[in-house]
N, C-alpha and C positions, 0 to 999 in steps of 0.2 A: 547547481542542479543536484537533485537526490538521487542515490545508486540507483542502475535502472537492473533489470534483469529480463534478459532476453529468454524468451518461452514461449513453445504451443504457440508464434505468430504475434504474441502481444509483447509490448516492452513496461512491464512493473515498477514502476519508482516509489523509493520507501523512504517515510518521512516518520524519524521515529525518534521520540522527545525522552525515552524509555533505555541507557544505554544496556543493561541482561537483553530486552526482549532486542535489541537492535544486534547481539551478537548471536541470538538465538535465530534471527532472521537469515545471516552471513553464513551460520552453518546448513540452517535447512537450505541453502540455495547453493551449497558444494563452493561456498566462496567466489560465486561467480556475478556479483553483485559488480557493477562498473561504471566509472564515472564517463560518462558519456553526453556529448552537446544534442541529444535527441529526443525528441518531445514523448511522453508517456504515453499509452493506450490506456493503462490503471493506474492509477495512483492509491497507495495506501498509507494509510494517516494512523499512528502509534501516539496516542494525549497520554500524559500524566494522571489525567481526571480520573475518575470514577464510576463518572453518570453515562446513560445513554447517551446518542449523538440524538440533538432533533430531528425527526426523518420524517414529519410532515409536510405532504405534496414530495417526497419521493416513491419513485416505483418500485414498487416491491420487486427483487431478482430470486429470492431465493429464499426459505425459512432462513429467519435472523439476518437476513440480505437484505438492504435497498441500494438503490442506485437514485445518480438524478444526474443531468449533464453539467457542467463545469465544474 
């Protein structure tokens, strides 16, 4: 499973293909990043790529945000 981080009532898991942005992640989260048997509330995805993600038929959350379930 990917570090999760416990917040604000959600538990964050960081899946990060990227190892700078993956330690960049460790520091803004006060190194409280932890491996834990617990299912996520967010999950966040770090690609190598370049491109946009396709976010066609997801719902928009936010400017520059969408969502969509699983």
């Amino acid at each position: 499973m990917p570090p999760l981080l416990r917040t604000a009532g959600e538990s964050l898991a960081f899946d990060c293909a990227l190892e700078w942005v993956a330690e960049l992640i460790g520091e803004g989260s006060a190194h409280e990043l932890r491996d834990v048997d617990t299912a996520a509330t967010v999950s966040v995805s770090v690609e190598p790529a370049r491109r946009a993600f396709d976010t066609r038929g997801w719902c928009r959350l936010a400017r520059g945000a969408w969502h969509r379930d699983g």
